[in-house]
C-alpha positions in Angstrom: 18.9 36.4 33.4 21.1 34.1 32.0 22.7 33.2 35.5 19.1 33.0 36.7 18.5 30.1 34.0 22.0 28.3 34.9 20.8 28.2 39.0 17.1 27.1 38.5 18.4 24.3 36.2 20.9 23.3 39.2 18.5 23.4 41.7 16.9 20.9 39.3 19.5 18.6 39.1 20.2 18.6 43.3 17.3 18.6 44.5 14.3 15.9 44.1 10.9 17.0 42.3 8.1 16.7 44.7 5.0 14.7 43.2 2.4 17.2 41.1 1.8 19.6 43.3 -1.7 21.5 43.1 0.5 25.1 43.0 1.0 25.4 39.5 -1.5 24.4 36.7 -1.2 24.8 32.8 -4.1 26.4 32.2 -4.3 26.5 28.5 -4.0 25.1 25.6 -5.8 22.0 26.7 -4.4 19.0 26.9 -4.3 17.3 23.6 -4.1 20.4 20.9 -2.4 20.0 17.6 0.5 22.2 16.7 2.8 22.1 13.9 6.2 22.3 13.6 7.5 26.0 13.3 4.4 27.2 15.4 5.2 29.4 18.4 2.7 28.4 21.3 1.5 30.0 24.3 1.2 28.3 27.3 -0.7 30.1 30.3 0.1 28.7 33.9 -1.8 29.9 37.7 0.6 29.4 40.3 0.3 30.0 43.9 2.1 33.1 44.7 4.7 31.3 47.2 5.9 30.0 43.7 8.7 31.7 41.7 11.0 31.3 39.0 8.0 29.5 37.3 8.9 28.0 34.0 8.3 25.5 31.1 9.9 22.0 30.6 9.0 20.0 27.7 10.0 16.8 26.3 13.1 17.0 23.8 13.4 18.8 21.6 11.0 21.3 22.5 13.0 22.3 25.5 12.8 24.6 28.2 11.7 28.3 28.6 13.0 30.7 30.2 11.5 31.4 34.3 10.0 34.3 35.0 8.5 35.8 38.4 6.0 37.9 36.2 2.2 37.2 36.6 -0.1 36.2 34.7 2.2 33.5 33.7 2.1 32.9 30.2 5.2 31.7 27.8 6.2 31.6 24.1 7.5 28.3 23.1 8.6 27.1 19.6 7.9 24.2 18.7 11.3 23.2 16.6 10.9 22.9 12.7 12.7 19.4 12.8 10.2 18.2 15.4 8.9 14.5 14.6 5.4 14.0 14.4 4.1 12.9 17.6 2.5 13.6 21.6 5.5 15.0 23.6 4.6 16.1 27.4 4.8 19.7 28.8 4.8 20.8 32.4 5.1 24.0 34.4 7.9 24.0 37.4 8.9 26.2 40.0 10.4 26.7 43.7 8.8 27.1 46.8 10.2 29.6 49.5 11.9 27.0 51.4 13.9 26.1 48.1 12.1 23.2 47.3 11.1 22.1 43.4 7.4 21.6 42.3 5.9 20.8 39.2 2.3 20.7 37.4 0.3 18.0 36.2 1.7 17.9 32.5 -0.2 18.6 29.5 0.5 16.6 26.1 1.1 18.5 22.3 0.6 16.7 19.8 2.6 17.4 16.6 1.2 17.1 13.5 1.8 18.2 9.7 -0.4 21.2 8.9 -2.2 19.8 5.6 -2.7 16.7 4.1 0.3 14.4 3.2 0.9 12.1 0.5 2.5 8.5 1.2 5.2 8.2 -0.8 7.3 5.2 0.8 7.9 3.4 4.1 10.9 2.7 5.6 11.6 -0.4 5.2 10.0 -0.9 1.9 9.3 -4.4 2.8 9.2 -6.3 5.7 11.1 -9.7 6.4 10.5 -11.9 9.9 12.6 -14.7 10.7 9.5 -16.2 12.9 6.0 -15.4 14.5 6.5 -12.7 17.7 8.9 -10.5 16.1 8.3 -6.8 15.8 9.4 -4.3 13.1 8.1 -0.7 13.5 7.7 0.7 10.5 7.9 4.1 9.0 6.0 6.1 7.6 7.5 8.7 4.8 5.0 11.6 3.4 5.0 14.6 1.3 3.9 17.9 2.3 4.4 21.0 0.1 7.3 19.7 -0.9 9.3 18.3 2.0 9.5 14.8 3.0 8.2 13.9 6.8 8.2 11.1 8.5 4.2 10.8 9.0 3.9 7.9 10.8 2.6 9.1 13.9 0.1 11.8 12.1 -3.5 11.6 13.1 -4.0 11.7 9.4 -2.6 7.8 9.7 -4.5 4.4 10.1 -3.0 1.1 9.6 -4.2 -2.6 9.0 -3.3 -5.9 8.2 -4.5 -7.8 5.1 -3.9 -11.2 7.2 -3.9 -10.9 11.0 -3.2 -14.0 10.9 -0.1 -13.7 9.3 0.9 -10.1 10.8 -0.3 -7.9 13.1 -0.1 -4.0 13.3 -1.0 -1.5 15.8 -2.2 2.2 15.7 1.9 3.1 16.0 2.7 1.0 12.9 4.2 -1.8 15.0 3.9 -4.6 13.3 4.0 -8.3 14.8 4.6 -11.5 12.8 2.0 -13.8 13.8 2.0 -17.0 11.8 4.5 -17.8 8.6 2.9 -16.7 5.5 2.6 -13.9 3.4 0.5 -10.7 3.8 0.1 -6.8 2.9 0.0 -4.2 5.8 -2.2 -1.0 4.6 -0.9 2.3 5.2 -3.5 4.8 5.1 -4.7 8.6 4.9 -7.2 10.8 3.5 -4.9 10.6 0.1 -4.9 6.8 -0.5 -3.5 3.9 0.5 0.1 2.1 0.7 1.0 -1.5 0.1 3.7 -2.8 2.4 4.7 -6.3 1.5 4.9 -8.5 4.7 7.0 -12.0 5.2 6.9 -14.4 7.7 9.7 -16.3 7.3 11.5 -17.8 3.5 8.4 -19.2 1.7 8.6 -20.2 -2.1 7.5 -17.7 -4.5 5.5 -17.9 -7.8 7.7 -16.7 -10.6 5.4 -17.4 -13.9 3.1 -16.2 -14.7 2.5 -13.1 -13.2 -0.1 -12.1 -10.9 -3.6 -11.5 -12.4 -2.0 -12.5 -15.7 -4.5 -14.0 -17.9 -4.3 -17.6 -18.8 -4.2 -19.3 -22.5 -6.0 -22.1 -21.8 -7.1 -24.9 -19.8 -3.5 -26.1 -19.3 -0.6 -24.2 -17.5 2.8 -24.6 -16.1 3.6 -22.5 -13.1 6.6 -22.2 -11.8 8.5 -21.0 -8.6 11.5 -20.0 -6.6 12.2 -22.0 -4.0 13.0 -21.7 -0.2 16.4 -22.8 1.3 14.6 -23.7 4.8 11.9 -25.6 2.7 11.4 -29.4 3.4 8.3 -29.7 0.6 6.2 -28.2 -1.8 2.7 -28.4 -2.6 0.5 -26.2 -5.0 -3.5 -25.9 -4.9 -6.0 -23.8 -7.1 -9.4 -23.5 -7.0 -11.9 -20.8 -7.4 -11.9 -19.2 -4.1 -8.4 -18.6 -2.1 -6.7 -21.9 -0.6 -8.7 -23.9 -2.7 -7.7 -26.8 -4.2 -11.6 -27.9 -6.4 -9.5 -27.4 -9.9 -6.1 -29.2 -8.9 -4.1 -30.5 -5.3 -0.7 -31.7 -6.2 -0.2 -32.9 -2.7 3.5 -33.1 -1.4 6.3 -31.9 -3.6 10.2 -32.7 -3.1 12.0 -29.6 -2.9 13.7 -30.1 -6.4 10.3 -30.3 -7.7 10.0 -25.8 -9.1 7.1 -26.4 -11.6 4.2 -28.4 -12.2 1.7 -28.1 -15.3 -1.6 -28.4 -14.1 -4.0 -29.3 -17.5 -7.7 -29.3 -15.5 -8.3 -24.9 -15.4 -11.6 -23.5 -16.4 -11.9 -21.8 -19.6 -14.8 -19.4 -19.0 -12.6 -16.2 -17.9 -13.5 -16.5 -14.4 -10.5 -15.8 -10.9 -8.6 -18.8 -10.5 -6.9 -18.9 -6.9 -3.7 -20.6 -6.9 -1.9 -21.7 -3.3 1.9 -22.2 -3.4 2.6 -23.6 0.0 6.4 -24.2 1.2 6.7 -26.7 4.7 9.3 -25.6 7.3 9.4 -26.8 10.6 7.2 -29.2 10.0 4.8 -26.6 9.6 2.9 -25.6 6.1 2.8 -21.6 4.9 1.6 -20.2 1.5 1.5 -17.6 -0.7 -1.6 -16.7 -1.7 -1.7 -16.3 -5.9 -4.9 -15.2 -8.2 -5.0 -15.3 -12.1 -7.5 -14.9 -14.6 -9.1 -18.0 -17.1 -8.8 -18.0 -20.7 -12.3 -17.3 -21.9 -12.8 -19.7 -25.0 -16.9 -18.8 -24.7 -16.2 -15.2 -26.4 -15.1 -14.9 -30.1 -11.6 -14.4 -30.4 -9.6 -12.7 -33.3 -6.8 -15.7 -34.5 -5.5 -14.0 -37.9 -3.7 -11.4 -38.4 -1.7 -12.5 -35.5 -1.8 -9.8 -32.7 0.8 -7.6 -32.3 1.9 -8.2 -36.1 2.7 -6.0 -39.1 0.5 -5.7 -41.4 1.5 -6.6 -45.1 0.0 -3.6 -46.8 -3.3 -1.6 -47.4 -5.7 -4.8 -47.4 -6.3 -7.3 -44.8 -8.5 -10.0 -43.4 -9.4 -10.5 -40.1 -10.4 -13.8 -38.9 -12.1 -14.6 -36.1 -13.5 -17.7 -33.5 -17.5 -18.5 -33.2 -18.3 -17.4 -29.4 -21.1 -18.8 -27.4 -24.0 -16.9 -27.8 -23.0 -14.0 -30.6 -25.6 -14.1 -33.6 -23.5 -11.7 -35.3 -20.6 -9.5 -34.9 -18.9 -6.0 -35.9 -14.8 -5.6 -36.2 -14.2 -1.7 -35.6 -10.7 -0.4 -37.0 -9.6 2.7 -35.5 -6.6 4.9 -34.5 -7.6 4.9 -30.8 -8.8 2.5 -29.1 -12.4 1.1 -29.2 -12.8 3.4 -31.9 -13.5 3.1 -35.8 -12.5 5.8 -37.5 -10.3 3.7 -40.5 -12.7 1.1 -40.8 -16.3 -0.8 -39.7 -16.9 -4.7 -41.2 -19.7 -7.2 -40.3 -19.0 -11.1 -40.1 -19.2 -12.3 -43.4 -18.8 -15.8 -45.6 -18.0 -18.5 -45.5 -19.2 -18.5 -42.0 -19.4 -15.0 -41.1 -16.4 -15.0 -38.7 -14.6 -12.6 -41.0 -14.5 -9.1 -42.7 -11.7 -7.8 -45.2 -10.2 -4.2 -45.5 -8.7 -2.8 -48.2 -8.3 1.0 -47.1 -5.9 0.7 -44.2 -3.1 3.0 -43.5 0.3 2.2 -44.8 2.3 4.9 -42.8 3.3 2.2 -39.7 0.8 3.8 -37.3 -0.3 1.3 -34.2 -4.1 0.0 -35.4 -6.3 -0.8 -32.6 -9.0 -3.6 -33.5 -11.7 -4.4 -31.3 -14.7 -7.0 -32.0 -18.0 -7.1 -30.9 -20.8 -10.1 -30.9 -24.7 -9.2 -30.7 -25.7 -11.3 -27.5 -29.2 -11.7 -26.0 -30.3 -8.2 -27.5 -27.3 -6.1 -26.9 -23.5 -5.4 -28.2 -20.9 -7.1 -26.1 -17.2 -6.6 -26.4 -15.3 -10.0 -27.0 -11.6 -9.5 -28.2 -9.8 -6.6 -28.6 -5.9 -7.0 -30.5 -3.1 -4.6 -31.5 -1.5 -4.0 -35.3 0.8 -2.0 -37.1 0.0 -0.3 -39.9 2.4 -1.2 -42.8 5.0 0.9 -44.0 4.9 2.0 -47.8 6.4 5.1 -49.1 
């Protein structure tokens, strides 16, 4: 049998296929069906009977079977354990008395995990263009029972781009650079959803504060890493993305890193902050949102937060907000809890409440305060102590 294998593969190699010939059909599974790797397939064929040594070709590394003259026609194939996830074509072929080689119209598999996968990287982590038309594929690294797969073919998968306009990414996970700029490209299954940072060429980056960070106050200096292909600077924020309604610094030289800007809102609300970086004579940004200091809520100011306290007593001092009429500071061992201790604003201008009956065994104390606004209990500050320490 062996020998038998050996010629029909010859014949193969010397003599030309003929186009799909209407002798020999798959006749099942239908085109399309998932398998998984490890799964042993049959595949059913009708062939004229001037056909013989009838057998199974598929695209590496599933391989070929072994030719029988048997009928019906039907063959075991493996599908290899190490098989990416993917389609890979499978055809039936045979000889004709005169010698000749035919083939079937092929089917396709399509190899997929059996389960659900969880995302748990892509390879790269992040990706870098140089400039707009350039094409990274990217890969797609799950977990199933245990093993690591590369996914990134998986029906399970869907992919987007935060910014087509930046980037660009198709049902494959090839992604194109677009514009320069800055974007995320979504990896996506059943499970959740991936991140992959995205870079269109050597833009400046914002290196204080840090994203979503919330703001002191009304005044700020930011400050950023600059580009060695930069030409200029400029930095915007606003209240919706790209704006520039709070501050426009215009054009920066490129040994400008920083710039204070002192005209933020102070009502807690998204600031949007552009840092753009000109190359080429061309501008790109990165795209930046932090939070306002809200100076309308009350706001604990003594003990300083994150302190130790002194002993068993303390007073807790607090900012008027706009609105509260009054207020409640809970003490507790958890937070937004007040299990050690419950005060109520009191003299000389009910924007503090004393304890005497706090723990002195260096436990973390979690404060939280409350103002009564419009009806209704609203949280305004929260801060963190410790406990002191007294044997």
């Amino acid at each position: 049998m062996a020998n038998k294998i050996i010629a029909f593969m010859f014949i193969l190699v010397v003599i030309p296929s003929f186009a799909q010939s209407n002798l020999l059909q798959i006749t099942s599974p239908a085109s399309g069906t998932i398998v998984n790797p490890g799964q042993v397939v049959t595949i059913s064929v009708s062939a004229d009977p001037s056909v013989s040594n009838v057998a199974i070709l598929g695209d590496e590394p599933l391989g070929f079977t072994q030719a029988t003259n048997g009928q019906p026609l039907q063959f075991q194939l493996t599908i290899p354990s190490n098989t990416t996830i993917g389609a890979y074509d499978v055809g039936a072929m045979g000889t004709t008395p005169d010698g000749s080689v035919v083939d079937s119209p092929s089917i396709s598999l399509r190899v997929d995990v059996q389960g659900s996968a969880s995302i748990s990287g892509t390879q790269p982590g992040v990706l870098r263009f140089s400039a707009a038309v350039e094409t990274i594929p990217l890969h797609v690294i799950g977990s199933v029972s245990g093993s690591q797969l590369d996914i990134t073919h998986s029906l399970q998968m869907s992919y987007s781009s935060e910014n087509p306009q930046i980037a660009t990414v198709d049902g494959n996970g090839i992604v194109t650079a677009v514009a320069l700029g800055s974007t995320h490209i979504i990896v996506s299954n059943s499970n959740g959803s991936y991140y992959v940072s995205t870079e269109v060429g050597q833009l400046a980056k914002m290196s204080f504060p840090g994203l979503g960070e919330t703001l002191p106050g009304g005044s700020y200096g930011f400050r950023w890493i600059g580009s060695n292909n930069a030409t200029a600077y400029r930095v915007k924020a606003g209240s919706t993305q790209g704006g520039n309604n709070y501050y426009d610094s215009g054009s920066l030289p490129t040994t400008t890193l920083s710039q204070t800007i002192n005209t933020l809102p102070t009502d807690g609300r998204t600031i949007y902050v552009t840092l753009l970086t000109q190359m080429n004579g061309q501008w790109a940004n990165n795209q930046y949102y932090y939070t306002a200091a809200n100076l309308n809520i009350a706001q604990i100011t003594s003990p300083s937060k994150g302190s130790t306290l002194s002993g068993a007593s303390a007073t807790f001092i607090w900012t008027a907000g706009n609105g509260p009429i009054s207020y409640q500071l809970w003490v507790g061992s958890t937070p937004n809890s007040h299990d050690i201790g419950f005060g109520t604003g009191g003299t000389p201008s009910r924007l503090q409440t004393s304890f005497t009956n706090l723990p002195t065994n260096g436990q973390i104390l979690y404060v939280t305060l409350y103002g009564y606004v419009g009806g209704a209990w609203s949280l305004q500050d929260t801060a963190l102590y410790k406990a002191a320490t007294i044997p």
